[in-house]
mmCIF file as Biopython writes it, N, C-alpha, C and O atoms, coordinates in Angstrom:
data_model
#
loop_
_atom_site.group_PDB
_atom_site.id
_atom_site.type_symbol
_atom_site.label_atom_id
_atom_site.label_alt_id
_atom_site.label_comp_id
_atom_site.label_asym_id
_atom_site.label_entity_id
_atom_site.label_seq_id
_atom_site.pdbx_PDB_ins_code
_atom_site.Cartn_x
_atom_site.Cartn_y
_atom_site.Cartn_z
_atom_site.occupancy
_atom_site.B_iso_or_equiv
_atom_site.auth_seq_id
_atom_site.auth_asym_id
_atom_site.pdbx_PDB_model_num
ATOM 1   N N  . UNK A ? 1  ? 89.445 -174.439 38.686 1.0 0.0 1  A 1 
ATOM 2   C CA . UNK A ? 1  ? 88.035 -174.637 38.412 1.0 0.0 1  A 1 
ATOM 3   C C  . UNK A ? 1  ? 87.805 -175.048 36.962 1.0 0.0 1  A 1 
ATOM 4   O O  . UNK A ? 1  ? 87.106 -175.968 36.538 1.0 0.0 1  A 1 
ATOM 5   N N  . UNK A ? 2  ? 88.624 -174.073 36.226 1.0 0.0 2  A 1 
ATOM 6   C CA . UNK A ? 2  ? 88.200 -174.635 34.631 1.0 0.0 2  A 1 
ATOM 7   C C  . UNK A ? 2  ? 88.953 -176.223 33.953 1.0 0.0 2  A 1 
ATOM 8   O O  . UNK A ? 2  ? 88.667 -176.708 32.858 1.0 0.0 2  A 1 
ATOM 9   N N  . UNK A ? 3  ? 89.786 -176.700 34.793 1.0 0.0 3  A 1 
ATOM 10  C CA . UNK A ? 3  ? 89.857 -178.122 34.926 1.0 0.0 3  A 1 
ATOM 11  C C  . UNK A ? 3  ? 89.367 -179.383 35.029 1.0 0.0 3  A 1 
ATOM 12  O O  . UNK A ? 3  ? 89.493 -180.480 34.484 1.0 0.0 3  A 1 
ATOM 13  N N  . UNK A ? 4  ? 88.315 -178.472 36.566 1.0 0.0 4  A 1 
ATOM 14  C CA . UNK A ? 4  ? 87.332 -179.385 37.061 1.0 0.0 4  A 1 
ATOM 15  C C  . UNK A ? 4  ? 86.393 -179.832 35.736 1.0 0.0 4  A 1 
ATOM 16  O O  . UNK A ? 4  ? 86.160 -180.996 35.411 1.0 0.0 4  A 1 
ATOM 17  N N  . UNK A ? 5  ? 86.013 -178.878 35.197 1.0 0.0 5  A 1 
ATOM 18  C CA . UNK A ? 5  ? 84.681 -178.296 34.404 1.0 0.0 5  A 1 
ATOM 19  C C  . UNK A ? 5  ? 85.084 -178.971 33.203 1.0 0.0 5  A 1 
ATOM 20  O O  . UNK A ? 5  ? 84.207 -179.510 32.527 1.0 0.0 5  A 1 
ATOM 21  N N  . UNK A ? 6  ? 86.322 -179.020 32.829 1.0 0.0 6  A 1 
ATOM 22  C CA . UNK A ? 6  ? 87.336 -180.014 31.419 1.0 0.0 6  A 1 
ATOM 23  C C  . UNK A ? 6  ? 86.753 -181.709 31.768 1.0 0.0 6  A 1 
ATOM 24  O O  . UNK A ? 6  ? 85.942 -182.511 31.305 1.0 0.0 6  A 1 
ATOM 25  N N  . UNK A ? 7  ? 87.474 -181.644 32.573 1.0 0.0 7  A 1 
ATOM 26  C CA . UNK A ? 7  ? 87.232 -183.044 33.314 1.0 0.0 7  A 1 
ATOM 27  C C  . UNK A ? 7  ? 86.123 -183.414 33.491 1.0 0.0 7  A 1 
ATOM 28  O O  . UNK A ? 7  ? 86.139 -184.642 33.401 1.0 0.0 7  A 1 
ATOM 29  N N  . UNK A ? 8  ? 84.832 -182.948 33.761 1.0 0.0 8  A 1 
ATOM 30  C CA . UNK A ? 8  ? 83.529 -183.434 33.994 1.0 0.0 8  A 1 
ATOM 31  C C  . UNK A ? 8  ? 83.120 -183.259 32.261 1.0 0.0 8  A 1 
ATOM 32  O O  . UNK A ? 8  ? 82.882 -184.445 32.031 1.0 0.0 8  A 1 
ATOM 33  N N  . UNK A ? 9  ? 83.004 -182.897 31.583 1.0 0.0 9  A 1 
ATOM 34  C CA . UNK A ? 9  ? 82.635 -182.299 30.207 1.0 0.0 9  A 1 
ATOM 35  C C  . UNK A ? 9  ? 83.450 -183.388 29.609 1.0 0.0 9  A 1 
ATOM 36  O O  . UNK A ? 9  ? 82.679 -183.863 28.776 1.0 0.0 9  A 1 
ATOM 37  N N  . UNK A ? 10 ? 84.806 -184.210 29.534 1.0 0.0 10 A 1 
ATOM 38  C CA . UNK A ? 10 ? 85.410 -185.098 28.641 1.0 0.0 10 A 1 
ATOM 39  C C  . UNK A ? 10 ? 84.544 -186.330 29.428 1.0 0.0 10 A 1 
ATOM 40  O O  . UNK A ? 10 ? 84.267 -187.219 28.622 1.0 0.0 10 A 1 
ATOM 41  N N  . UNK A ? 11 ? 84.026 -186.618 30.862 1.0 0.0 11 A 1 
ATOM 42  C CA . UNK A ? 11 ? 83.527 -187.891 31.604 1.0 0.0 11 A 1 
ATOM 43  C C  . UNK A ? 11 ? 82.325 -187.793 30.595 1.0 0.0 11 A 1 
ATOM 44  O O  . UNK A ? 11 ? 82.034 -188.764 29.896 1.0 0.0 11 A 1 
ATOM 45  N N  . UNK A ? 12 ? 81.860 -187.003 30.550 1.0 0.0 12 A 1 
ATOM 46  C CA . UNK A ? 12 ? 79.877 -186.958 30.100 1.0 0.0 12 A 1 
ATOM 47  C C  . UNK A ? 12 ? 80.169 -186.897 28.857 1.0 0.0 12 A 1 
ATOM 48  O O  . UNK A ? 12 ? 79.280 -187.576 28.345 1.0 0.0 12 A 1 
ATOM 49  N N  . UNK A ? 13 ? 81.125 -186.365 27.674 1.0 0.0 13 A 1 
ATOM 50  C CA . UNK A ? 13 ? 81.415 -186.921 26.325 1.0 0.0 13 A 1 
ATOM 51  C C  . UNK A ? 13 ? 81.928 -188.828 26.525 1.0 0.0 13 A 1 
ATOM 52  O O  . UNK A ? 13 ? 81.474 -189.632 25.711 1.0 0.0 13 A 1 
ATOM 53  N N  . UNK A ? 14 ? 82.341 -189.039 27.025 1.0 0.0 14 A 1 
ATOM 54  C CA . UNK A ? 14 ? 82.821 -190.639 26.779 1.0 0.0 14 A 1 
ATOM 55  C C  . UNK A ? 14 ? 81.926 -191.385 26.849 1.0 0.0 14 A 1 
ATOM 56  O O  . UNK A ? 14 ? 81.591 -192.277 26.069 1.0 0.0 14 A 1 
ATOM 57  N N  . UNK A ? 15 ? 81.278 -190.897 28.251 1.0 0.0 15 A 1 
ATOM 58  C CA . UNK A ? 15 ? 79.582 -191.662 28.645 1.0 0.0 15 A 1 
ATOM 59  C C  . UNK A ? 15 ? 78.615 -192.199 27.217 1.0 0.0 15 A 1 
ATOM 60  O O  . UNK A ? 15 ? 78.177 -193.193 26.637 1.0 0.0 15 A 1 
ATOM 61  N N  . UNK A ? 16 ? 78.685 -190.690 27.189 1.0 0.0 16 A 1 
ATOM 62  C CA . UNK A ? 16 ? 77.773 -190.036 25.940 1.0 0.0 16 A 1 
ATOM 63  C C  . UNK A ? 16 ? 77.590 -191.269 24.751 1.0 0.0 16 A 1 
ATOM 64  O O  . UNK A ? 16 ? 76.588 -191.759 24.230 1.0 0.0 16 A 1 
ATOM 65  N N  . UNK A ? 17 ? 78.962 -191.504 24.598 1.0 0.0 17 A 1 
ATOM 66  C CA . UNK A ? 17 ? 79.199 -192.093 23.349 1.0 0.0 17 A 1 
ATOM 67  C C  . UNK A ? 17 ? 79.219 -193.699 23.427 1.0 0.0 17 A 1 
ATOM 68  O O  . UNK A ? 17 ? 79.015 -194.549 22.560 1.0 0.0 17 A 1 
ATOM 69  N N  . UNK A ? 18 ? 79.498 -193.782 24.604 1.0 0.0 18 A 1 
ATOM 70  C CA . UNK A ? 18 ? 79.311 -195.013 25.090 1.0 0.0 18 A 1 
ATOM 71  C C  . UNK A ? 18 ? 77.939 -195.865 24.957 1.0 0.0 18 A 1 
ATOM 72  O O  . UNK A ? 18 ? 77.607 -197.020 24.691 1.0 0.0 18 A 1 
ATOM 73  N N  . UNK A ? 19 ? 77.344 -194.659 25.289 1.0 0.0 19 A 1 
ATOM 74  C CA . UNK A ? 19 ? 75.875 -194.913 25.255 1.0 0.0 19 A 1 
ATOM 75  C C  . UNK A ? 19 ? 75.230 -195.391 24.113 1.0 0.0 19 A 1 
ATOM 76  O O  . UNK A ? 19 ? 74.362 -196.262 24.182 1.0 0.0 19 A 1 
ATOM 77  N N  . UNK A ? 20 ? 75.547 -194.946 23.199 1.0 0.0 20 A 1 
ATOM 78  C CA . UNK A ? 20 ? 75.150 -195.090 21.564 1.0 0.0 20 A 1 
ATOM 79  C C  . UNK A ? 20 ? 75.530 -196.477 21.200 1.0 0.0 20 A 1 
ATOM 80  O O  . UNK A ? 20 ? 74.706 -197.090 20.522 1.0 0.0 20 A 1 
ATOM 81  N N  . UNK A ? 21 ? 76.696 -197.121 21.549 1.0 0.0 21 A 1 
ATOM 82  C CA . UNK A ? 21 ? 77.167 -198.817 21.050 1.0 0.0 21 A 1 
ATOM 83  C C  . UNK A ? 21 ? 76.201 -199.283 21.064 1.0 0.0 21 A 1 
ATOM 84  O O  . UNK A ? 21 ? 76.494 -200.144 20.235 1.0 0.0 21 A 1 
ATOM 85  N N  . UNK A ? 22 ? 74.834 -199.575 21.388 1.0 0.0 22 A 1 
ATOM 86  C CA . UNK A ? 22 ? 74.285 -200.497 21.241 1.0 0.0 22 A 1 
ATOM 87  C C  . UNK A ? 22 ? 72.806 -199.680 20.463 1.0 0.0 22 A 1 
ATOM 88  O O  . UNK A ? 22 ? 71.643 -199.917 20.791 1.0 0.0 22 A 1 
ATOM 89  N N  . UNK A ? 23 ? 73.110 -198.999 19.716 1.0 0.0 23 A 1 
ATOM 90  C CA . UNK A ? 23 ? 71.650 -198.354 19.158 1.0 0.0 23 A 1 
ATOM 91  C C  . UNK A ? 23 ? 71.459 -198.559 17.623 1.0 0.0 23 A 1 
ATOM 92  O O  . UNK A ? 23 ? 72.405 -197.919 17.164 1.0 0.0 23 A 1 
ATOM 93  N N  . UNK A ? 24 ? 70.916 -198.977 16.785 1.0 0.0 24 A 1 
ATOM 94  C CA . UNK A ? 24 ? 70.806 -198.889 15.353 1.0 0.0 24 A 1 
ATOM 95  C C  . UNK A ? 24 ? 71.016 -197.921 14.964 1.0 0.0 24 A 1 
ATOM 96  O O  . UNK A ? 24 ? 71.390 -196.998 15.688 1.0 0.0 24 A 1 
ATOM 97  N N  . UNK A ? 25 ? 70.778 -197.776 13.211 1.0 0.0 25 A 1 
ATOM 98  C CA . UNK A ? 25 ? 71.296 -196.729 12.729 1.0 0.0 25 A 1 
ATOM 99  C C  . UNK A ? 25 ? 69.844 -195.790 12.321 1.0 0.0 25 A 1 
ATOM 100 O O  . UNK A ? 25 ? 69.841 -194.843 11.534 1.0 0.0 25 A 1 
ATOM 101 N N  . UNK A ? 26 ? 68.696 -196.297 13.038 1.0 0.0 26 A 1 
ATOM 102 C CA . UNK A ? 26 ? 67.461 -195.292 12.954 1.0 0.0 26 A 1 
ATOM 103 C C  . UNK A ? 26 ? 67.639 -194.943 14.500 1.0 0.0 26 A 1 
ATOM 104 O O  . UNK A ? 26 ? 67.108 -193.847 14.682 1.0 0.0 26 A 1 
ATOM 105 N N  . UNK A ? 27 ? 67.997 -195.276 15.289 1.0 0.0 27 A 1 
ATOM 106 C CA . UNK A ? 27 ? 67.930 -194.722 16.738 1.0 0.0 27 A 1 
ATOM 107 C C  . UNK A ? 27 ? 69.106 -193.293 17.038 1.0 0.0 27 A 1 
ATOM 108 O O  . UNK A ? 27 ? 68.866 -192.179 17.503 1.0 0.0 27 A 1 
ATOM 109 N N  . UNK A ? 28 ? 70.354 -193.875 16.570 1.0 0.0 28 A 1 
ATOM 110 C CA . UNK A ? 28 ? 71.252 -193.158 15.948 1.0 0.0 28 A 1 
ATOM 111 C C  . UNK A ? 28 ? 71.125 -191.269 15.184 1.0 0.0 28 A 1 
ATOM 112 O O  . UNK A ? 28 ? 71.736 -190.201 15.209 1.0 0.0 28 A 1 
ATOM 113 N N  . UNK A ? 29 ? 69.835 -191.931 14.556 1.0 0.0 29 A 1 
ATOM 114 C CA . UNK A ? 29 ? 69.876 -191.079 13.999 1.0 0.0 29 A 1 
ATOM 115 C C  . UNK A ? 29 ? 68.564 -189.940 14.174 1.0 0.0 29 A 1 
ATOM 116 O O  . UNK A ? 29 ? 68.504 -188.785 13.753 1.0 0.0 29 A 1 
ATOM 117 N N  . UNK A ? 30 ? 67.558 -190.728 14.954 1.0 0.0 30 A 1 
ATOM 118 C CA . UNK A ? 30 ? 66.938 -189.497 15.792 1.0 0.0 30 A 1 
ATOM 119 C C  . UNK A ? 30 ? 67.541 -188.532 17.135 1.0 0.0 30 A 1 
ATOM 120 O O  . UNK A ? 30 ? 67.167 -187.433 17.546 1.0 0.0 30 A 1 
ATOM 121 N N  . UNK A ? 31 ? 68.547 -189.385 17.570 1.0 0.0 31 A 1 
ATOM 122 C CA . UNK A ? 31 ? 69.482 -188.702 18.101 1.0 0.0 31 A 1 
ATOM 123 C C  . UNK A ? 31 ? 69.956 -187.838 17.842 1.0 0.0 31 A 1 
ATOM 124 O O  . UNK A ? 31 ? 69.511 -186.750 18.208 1.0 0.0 31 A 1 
ATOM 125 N N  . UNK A ? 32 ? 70.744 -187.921 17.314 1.0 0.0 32 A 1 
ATOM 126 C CA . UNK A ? 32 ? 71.129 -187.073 16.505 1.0 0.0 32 A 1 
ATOM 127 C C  . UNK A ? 32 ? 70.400 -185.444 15.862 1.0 0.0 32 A 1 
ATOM 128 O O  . UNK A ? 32 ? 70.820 -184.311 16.097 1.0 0.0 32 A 1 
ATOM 129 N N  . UNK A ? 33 ? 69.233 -185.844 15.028 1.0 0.0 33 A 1 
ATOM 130 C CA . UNK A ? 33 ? 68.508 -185.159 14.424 1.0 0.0 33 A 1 
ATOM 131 C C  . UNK A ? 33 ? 67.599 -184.166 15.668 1.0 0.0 33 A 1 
ATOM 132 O O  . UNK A ? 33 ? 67.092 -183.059 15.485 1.0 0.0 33 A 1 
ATOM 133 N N  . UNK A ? 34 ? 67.615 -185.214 17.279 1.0 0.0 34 A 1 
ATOM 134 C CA . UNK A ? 34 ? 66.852 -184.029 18.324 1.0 0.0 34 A 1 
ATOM 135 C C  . UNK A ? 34 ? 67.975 -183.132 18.411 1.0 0.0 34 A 1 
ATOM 136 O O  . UNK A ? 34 ? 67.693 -182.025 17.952 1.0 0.0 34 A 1 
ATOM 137 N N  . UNK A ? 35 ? 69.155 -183.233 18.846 1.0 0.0 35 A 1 
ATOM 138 C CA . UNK A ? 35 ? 70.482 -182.670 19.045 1.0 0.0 35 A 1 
ATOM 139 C C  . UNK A ? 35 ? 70.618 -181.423 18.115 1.0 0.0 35 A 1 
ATOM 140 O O  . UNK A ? 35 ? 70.794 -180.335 18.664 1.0 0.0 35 A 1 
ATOM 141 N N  . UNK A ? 36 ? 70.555 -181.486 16.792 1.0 0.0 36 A 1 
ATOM 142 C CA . UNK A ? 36 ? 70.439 -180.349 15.881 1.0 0.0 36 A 1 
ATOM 143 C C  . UNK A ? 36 ? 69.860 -179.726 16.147 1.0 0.0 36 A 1 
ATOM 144 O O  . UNK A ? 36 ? 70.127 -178.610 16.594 1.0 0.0 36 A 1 
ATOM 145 N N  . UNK A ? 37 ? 68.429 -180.389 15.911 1.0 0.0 37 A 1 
ATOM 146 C CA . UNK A ? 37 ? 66.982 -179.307 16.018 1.0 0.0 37 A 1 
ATOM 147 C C  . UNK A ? 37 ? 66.580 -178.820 17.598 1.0 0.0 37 A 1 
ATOM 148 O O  . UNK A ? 37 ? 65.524 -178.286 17.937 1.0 0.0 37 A 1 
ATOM 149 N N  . UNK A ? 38 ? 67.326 -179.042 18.154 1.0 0.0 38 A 1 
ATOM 150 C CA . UNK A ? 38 ? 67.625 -178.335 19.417 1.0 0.0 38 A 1 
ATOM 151 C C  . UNK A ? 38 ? 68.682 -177.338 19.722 1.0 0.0 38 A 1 
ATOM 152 O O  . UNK A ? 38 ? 68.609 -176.468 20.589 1.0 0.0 38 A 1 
ATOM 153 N N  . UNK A ? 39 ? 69.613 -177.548 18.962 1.0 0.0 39 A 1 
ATOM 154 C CA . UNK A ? 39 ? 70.405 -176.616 19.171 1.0 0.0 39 A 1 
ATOM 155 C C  . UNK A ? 39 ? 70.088 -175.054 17.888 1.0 0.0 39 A 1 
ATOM 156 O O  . UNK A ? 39 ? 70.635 -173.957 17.999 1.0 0.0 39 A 1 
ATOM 157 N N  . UNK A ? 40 ? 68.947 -175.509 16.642 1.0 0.0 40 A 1 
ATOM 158 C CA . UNK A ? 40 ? 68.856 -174.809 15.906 1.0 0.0 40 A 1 
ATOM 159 C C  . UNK A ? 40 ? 67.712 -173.905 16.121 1.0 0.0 40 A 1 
ATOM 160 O O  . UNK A ? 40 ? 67.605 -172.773 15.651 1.0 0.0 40 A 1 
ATOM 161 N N  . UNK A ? 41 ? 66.662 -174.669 17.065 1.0 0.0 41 A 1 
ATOM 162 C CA . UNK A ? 41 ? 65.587 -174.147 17.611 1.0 0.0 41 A 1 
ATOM 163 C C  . UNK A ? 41 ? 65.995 -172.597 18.365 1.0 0.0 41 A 1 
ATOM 164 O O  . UNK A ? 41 ? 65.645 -171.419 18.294 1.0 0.0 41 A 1 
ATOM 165 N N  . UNK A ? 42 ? 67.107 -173.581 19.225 1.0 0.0 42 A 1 
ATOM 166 C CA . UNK A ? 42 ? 67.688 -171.879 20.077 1.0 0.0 42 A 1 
ATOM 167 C C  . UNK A ? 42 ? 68.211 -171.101 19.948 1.0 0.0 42 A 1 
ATOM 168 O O  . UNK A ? 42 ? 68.425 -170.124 20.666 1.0 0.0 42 A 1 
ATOM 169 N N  . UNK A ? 43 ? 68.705 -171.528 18.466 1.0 0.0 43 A 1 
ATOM 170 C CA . UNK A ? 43 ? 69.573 -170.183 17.661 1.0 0.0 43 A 1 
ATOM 171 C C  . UNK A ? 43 ? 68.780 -169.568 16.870 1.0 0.0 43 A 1 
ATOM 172 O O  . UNK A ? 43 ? 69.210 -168.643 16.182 1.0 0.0 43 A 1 
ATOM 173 N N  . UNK A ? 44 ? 67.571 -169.931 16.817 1.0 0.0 44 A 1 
ATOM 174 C CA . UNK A ? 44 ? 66.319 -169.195 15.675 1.0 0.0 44 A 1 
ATOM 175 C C  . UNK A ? 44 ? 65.964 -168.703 16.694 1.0 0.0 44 A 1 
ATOM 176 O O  . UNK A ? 44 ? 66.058 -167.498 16.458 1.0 0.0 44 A 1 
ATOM 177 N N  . UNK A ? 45 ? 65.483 -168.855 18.056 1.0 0.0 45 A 1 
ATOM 178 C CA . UNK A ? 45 ? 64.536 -168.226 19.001 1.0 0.0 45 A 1 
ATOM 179 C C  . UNK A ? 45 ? 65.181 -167.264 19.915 1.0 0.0 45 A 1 
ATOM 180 O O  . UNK A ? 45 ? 64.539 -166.592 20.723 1.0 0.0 45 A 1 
ATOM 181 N N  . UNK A ? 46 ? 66.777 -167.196 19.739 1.0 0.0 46 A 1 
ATOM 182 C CA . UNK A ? 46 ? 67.245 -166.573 21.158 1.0 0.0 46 A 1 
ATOM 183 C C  . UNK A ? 46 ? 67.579 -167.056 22.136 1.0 0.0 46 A 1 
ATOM 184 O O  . UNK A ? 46 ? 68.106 -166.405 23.037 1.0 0.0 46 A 1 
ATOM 185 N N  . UNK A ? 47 ? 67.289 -168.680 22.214 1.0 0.0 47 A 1 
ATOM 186 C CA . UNK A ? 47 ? 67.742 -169.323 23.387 1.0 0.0 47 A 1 
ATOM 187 C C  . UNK A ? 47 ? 65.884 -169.696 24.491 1.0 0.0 47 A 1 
ATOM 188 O O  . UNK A ? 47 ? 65.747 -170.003 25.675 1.0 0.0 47 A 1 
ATOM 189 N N  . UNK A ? 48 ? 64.977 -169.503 23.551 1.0 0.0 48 A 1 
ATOM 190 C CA . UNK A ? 48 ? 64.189 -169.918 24.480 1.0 0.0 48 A 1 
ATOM 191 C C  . UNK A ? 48 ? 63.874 -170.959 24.787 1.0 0.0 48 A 1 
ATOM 192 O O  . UNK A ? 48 ? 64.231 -171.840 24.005 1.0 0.0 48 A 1 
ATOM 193 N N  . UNK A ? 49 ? 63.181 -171.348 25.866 1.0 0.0 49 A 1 
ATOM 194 C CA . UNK A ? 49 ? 63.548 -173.106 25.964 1.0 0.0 49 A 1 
ATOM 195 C C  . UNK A ? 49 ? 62.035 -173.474 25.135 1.0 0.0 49 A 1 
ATOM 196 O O  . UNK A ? 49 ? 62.063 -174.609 24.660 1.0 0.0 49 A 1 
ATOM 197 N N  . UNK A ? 50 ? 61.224 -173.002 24.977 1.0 0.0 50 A 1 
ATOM 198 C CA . UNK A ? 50 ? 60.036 -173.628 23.974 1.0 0.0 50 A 1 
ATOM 199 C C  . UNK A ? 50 ? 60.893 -173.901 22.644 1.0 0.0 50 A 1 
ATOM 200 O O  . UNK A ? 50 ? 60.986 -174.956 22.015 1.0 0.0 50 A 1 
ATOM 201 N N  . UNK A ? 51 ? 61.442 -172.766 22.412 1.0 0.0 51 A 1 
ATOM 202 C CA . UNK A ? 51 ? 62.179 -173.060 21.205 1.0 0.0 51 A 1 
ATOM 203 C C  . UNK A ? 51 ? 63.061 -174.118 20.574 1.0 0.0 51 A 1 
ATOM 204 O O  . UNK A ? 51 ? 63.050 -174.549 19.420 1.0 0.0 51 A 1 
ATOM 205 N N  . UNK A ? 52 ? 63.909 -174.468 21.718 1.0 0.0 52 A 1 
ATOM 206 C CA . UNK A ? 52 ? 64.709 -175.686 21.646 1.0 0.0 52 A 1 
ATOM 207 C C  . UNK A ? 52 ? 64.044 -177.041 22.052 1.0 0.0 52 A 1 
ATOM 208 O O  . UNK A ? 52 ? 64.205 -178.179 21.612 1.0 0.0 52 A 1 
ATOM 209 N N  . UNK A ? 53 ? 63.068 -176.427 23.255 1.0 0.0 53 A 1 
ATOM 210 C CA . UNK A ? 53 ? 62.050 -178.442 22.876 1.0 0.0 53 A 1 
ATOM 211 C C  . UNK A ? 53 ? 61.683 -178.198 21.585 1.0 0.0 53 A 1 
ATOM 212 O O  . UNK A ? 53 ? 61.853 -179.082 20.746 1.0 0.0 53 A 1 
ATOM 213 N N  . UNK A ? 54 ? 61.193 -177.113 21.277 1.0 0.0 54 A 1 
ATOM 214 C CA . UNK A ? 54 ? 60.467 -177.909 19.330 1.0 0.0 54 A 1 
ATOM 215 C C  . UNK A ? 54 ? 61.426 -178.079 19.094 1.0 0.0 54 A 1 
ATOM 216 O O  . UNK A ? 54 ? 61.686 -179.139 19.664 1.0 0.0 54 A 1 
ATOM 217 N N  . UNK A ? 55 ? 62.685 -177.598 18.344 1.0 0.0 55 A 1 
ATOM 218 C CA . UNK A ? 55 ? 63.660 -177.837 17.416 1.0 0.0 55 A 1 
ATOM 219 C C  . UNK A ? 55 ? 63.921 -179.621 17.882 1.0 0.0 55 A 1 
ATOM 220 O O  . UNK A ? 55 ? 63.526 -180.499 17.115 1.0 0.0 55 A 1 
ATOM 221 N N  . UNK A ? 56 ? 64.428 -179.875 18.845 1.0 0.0 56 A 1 
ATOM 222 C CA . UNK A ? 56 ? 64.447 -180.789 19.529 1.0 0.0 56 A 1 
ATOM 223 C C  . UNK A ? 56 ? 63.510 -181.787 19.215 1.0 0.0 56 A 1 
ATOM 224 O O  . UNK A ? 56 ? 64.022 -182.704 18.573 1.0 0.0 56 A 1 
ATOM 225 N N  . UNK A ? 57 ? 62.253 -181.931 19.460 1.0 0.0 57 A 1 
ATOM 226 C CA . UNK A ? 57 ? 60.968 -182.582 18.741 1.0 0.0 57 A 1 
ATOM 227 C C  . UNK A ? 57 ? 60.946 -182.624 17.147 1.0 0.0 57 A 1 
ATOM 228 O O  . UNK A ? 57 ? 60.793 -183.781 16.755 1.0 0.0 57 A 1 
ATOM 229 N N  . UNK A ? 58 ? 61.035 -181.862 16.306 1.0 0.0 58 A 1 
ATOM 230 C CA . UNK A ? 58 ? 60.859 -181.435 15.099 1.0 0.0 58 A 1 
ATOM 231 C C  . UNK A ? 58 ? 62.249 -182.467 14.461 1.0 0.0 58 A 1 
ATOM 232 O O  . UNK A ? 58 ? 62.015 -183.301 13.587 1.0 0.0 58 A 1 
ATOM 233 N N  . UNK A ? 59 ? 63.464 -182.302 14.940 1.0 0.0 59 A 1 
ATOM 234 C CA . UNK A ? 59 ? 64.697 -182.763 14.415 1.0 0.0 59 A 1 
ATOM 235 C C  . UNK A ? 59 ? 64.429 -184.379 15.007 1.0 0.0 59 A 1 
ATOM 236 O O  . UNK A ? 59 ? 64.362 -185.204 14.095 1.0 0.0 59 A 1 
ATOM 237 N N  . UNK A ? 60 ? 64.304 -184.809 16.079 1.0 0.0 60 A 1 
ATOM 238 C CA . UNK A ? 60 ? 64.060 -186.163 16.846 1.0 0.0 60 A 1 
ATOM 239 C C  . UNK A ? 60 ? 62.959 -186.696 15.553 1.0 0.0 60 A 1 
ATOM 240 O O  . UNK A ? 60 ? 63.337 -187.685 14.927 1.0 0.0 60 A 1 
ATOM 241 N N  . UNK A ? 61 ? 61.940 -186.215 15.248 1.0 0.0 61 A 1 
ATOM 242 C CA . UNK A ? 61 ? 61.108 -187.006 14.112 1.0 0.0 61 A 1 
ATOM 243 C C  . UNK A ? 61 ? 61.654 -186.990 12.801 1.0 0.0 61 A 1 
ATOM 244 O O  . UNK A ? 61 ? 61.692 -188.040 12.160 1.0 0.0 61 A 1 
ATOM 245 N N  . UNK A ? 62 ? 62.174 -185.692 12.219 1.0 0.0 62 A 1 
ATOM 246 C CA . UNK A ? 62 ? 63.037 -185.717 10.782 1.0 0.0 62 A 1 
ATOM 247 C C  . UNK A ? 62 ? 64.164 -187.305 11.240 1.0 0.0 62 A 1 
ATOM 248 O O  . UNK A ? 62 ? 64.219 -188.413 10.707 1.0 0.0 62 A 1 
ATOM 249 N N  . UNK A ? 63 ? 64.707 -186.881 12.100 1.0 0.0 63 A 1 
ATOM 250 C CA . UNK A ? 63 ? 65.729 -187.762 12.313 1.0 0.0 63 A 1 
ATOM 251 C C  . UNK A ? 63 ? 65.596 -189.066 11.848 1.0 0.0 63 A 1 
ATOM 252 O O  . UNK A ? 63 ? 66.190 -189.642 10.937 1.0 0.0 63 A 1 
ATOM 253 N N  . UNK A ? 64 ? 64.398 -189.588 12.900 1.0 0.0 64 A 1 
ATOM 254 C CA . UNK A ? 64 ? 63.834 -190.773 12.977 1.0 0.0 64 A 1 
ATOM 255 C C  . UNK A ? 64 ? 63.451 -191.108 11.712 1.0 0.0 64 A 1 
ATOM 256 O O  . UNK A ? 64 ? 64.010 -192.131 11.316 1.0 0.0 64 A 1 
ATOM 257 N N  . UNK A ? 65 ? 62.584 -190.535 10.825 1.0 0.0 65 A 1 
ATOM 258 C CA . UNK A ? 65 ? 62.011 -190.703 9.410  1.0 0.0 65 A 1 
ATOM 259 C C  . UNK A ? 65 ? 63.354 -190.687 8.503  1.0 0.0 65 A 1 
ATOM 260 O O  . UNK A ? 65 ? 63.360 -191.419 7.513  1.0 0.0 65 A 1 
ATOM 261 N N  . UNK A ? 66 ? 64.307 -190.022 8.741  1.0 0.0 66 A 1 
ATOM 262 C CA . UNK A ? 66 ? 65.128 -190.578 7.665  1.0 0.0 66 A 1 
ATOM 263 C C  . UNK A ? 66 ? 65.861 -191.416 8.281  1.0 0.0 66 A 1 
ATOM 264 O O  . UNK A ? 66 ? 66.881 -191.297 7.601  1.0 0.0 66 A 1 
ATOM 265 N N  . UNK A ? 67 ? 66.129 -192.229 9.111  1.0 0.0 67 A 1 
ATOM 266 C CA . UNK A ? 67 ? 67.111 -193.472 9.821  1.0 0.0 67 A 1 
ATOM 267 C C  . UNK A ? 67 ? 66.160 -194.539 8.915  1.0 0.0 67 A 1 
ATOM 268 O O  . UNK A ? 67 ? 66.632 -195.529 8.356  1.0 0.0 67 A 1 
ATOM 269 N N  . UNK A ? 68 ? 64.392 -194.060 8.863  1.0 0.0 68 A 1 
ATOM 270 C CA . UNK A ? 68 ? 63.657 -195.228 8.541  1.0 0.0 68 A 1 
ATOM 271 C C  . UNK A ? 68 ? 64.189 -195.476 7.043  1.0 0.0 68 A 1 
ATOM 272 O O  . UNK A ? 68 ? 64.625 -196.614 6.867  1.0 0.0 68 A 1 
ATOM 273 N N  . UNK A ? 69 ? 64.232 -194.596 5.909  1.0 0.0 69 A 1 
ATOM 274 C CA . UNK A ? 69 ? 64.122 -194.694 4.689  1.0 0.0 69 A 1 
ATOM 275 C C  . UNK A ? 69 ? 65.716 -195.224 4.368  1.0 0.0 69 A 1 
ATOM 276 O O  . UNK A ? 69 ? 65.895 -195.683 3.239  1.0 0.0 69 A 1 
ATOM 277 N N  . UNK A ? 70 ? 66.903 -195.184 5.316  1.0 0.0 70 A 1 
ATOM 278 C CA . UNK A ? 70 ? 68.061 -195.052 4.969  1.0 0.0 70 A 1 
ATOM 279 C C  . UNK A ? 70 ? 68.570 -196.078 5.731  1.0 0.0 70 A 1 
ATOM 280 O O  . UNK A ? 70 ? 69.774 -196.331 5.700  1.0 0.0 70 A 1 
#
């Protein structure tokens, strides 16, 4: 089972990244910046999911605003 679970988890990382080849480096980087503030949202809140859409929202716009200036 924990093979299976290897194997589906390295398919959806390759995807993942795949996905990104064709994105600028402000698209890039709200990506990015939701990804943080989602994962930081739920480590400030406990894991609640309001918590991680804001972080998520909050990091997706930081993100975006600095891809713009940079």
């Amino acid at each position: 089972m924990n093979r299976i679970i290897l194997g589906v988890g390295a398919c959806a990382a390759a995807l993942s990244i795949g996905a990104c080849s064709d994105m600028d480096h402000r698209d890039r980087d709200t990506v990015a910046g939701a990804a943080i503030g989602g994962v930081a949202g739920s480590a400030l809140t406990g894991g609640s999911t309001a918590g991680t859409v804001g972080g998520a929202v909050v990091g997706g716009v930081v993100g975006n605003q600095y891809g713009r200036d940079h």
